[in-house]
C-alpha angles and dihedrals in degrees: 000000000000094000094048081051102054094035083059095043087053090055106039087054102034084045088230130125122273097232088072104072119073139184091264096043117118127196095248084065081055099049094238115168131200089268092054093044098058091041085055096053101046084052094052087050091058088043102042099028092233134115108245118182114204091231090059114041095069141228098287135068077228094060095039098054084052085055103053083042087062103037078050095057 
């Protein structure tokens, strides 16, 4: 559920299709900058209701998703 959320988050901000994201994409295949980055965070702590530092959550959608599961818990 986490992972169909933050897939959907990345393409509805980066106005791409969702297909597109996978497990293993980062936000370098993106082409997420820092500015990006930031925006996209604060958006999933809205969405998910837990504190994510851009240091910590990881390079992945995969390991972001890990990350927010864990905050959630």
């Amino acid at each position: 559920m986490t992972l169909e959320k933050v897939i959907a988050l990345l393409a509805d901000h980066l106005d791409i299709d969702a297909s597109e994201i996978t497990e293993e994409t980062t936000f370098e295949d993106l082409g997420v900058d820092s500015l990006d980055t930031v925006e996209i965070l604060m958006e999933m702590e809205d969405e998910f209701g837990v504190e994510l530092k851009p240091g910590e959550v990881g390079k992945s959608v995969k390991e972001v998703v890990a990350y927010i599961d864990s905050k959630a818990e």
